[in-house]
C-alpha positions, -999 to +999 in steps of 0.1 A: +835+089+064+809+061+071+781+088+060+761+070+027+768+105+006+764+116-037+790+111-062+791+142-070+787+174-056+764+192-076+734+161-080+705+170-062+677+143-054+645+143-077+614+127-062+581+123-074+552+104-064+531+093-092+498+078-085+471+071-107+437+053-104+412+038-131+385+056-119+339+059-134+337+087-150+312+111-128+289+140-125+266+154-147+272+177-178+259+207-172+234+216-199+246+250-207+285+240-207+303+248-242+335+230-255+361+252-248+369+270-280+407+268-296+432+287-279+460+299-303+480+312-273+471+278-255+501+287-228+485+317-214+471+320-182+452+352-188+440+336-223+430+301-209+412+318-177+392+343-198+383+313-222+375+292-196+353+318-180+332+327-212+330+293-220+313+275-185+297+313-176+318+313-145+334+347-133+368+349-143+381+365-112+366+338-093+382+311-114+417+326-110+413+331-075+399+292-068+431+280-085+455+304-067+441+295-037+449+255-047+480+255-063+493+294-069+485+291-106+512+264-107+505+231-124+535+207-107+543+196-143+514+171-142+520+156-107+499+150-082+492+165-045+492+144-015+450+136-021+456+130-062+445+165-075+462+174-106+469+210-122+461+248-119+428+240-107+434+210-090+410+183-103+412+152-081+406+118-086+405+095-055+380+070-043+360+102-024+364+126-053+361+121-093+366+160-106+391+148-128+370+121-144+338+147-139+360+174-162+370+152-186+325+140-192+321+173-198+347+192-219+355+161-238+395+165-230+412+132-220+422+127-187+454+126-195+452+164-208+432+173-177+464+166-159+493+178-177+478+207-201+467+238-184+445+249-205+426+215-210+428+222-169+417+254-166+384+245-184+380+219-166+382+237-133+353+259-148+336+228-161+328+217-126+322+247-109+297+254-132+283+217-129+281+224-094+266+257-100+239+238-119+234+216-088+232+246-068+201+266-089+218+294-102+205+308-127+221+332-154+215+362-130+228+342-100+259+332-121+269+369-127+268+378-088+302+365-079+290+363-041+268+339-054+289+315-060+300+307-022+282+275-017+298+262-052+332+271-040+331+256-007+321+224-022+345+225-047+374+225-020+358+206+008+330+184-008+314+160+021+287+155+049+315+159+077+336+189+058+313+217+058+341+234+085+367+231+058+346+238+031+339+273+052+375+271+051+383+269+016+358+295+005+359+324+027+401+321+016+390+323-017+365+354-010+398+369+011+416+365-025+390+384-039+392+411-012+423+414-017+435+414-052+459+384-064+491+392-086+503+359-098+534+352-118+539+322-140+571+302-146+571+317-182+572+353-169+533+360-177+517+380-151+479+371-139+459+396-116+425+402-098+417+437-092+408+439-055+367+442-052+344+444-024+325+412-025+297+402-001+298+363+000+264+345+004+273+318+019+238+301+023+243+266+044+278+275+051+263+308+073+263+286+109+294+267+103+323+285+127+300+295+151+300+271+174+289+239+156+314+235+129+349+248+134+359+254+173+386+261+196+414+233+199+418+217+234+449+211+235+468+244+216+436+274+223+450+292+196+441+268+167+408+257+152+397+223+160+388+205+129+385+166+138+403+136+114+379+107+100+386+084+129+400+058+109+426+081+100+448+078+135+449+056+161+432+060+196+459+066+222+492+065+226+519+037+226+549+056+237+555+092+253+557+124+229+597+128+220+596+146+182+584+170+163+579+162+128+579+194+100+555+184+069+544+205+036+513+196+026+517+195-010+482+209-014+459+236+001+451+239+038+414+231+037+422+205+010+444+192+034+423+192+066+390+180+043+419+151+029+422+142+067+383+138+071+382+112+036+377+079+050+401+070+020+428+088+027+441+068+057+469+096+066+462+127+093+479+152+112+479+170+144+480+203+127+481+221+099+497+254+093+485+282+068+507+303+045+489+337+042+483+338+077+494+315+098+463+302+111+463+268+127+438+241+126+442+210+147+427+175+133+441+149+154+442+154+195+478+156+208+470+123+229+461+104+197+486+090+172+480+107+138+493+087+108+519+108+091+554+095+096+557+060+096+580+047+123+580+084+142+539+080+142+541+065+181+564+089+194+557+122+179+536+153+172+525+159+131+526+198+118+518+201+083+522+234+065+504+250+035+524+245+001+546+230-019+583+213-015+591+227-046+578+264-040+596+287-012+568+311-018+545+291+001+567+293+037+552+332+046+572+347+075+535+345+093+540+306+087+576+302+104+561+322+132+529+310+134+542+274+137+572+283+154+549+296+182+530+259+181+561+241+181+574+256+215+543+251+231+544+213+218+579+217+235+568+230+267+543+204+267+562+175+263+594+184+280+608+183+241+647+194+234+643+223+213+670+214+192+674+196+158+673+159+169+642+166+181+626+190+159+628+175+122+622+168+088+594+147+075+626+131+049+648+130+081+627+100+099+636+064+092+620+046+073+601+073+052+609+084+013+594+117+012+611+149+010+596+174+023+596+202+044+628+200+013+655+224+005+637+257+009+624+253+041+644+277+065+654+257+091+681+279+105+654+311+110+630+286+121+648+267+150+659+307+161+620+312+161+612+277+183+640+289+202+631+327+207+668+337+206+659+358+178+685+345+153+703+331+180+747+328+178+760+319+144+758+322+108+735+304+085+752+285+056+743+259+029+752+226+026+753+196+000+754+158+002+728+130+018+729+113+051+758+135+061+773+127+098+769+152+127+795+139+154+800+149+189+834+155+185+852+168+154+865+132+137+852+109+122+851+082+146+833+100+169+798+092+177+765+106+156+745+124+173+722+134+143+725+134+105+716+163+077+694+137+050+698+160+019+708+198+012+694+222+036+704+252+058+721+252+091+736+279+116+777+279+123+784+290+157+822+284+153+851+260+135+875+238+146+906+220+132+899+184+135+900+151+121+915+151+083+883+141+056+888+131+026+860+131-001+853+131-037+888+148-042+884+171-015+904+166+014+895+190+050+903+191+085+879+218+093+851+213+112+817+237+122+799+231+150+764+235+146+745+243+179+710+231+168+723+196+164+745+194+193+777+185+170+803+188+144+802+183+106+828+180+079+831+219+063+838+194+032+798+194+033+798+234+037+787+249+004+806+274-003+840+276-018+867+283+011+875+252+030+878+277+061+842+295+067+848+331+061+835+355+092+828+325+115+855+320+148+873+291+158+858+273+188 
């Protein structure tokens, strides 16, 4: 095989980005804020939010629902999202936005703790909001009225001149958690809820914003919100026609993202971003403008980011895969796009880029049958292993490649075919599956699962 491909069969890739900046410490202690007391059970959730909560005078279901809504109570071991927010409650710290450096003024924890301890995170999280709450003027009988607190959340997510639209955003999805309950379960087993509760959100400055001045209908895809990049963000125009789509997770929330896209610092966009819960789209760079997200594919290709986490299948909702699914065939139409996998990929599957995402739990089988409207389409859907693994045309290895699979993911079998003999890591194979969303044959070498034959898949 000429494929570059792992040693060994069972490694998988690791990647993580670590960035970290020397950042002033900022904001203003609030006057009322206590050091958060010792927590003998320092690993609970349920223990760290009701500390946290008693400690800063922020409602409790409030605070879990702000960090569901960020990060699904999941701290990333410590590492960062794409605009440097860190932990549960994701406290950033980029050139825009100090709430890491802000947490750490006033609960005393070092930054450093901030980032990797939850609790120390947690507190933090309820540090600012009640800083900002501070800012805000409300007072002790404000502070109890959890619909009070609207204008604190929403610049908590989306802080900014320009981001009041995402800060709307951010908010009313927190408010929605509220409305609707949150179960949450963390890694060790502990389960975190909010009751469901009516609350009326007073959303103050925020009341106008969505109505015709703020967020607004895309031109170019009527079913999204339009929700414009920093301009220095993408370039004006396009150098070359529209050939690729290019599948992103935002590692983030989706108005964190979108307000990320409107930081002057953040030099990065997208066309659009998709939401878990509900699919909804926003768009933040026109279709005729080159967004900055993929490196060498930026020129020739379309950006759709969705809500979540590589690491987290939980985050790719079946609303999602439809939702964008349904964007994805109208870029198609558009264009005059191949709705087929050497068109349609990977953020990781573009030269010349070292990120990993959409990653091993994104469906790509069920969502190609989506983009495709087939409704499952003919085949089966199977696993496979290795990196830069070698789709031919024909079922040898000296054939030519039509595409390539970067790193373990799913695709759909139609049918199998004696071919060319592989040998590989002590396996030897001259099986062969053609996979119809790539146009080509791989290797069943590269098939993960144990029969060198696929079981309940016909020969070609």
């Amino acid at each position: 095989m000429t494929s570059s491909l792992p040693v060994r069969r069972a490694r998988t890739a690791l990647c993580a980005a670590l960035v970290a900046a020397a950042l002033t410490l900022t904001g203003q202690a609030s006057p009322a804020a206590a050091a958060p007391a010792p927590d003998p059970a320092g690993t609970s959730l349920d223990r760290a939010f009701a500390s946290a909560a008693d400690a800063h005078d922020v409602p409790r279901d409030l605070l879990v629902a702000v960090g569901y809504g960020e990060t699904r109570l999941d701290g990333h071991d410590g590492l960062p999202s794409q605009d440097n927010g860190y932990g549960v409650m994701h406290l950033v710290s980029n050139p825009q936005r100090h709430t890491l450096e802000q947490a750490a003024r006033i609960t005393g924890e070092s930054v450093a703790d901030l980032r990797r301890d939850t609790r120390a995170n947690i507190h933090g999280g309820a540090a600012v909001l009640r800083a900002l709450a501070d800012e805000a003027g409300l007072d002790a009988a404000d502070r109890d009225r959890p619909g009070a607190w609207y204008p604190v959340v929403a610049r908590y997510g989306a802080p900014g001149a320009d981001a009041d639209a995402a800060a709307r955003l951010y908010a009313d999805a927190v408010y929605d958690l509220l409305g609707d309950g949150v179960r949450a379960r963390a890694a060790d087993g502990e389960q975190v809820t909010v009751p469901p509760r009516r609350v009326r959100p007073e959303r103050g400055e925020y009341a106008g914003v969505g109505t015709g001045e703020g967020v607004s209908a895309s031109a170019d895809y009527p079913p999204a919100l339009w929700n414009p990049a920093y301009s220095g963000n993408y370039t004006a125009g396009r150098s070359a026609a529209v050939t690729t789509v290019v599948v992103h997770v935002t590692q983030g929330s989706y108005a964190g993202s979108i307000s990320w896209f409107q930081n002057p610092s953040a030099q990065v966009s997208a066309h659009y971003v998709v939401r878990s819960s509900d699919g909804q789209i926003t768009q933040s760079v026109r279709e005729g403008d080159t967004a900055w997200h993929a490196r060498s594919a930026n020129p020739h290709s379309v950006g759709v980011e969705h809500e979540g986490y590589v690491s987290d299948p939980a985050w790719f909702t079946d609303a999602m895969y439809r939702s964008s699914a349904a964007l994805t065939r109208h870029l198609t139409d558009r264009h005059g796009i191949p709705r087929d996998r050497a068109h349609i990929v990977g953020h990781s599957e573009v030269p010349g880029n070292d990120h990993t995402d959409p990653g091993p739990h994104w469906d790509w089988a069920y969502y190609m049958s989506l983009v495709r409207g087939d409704g499952g389409g003919t085949g089966t859907p199977f696993p496979t292993w290795g990196t830069d693994v070698s789709v031919r045309q024909q079922p040898t290895t000296d054939s030519a490649r039509v595409a390539s699979l970067p790193g373990p993911t799913s695709v759909r079998v139609a049918c199998q075919v004696r071919g060319g003999l592989v040998e590989y890591d002590g396996y030897s194979n001259d099986a062969w599956s053609y996979l119809p969303d790539y146009g080509g044959y791989v290797s069943n070498i590269f098939i993960d699962v144990d029969d060198a034959w696929l079981p309940g898949v016909p020969t070609c």
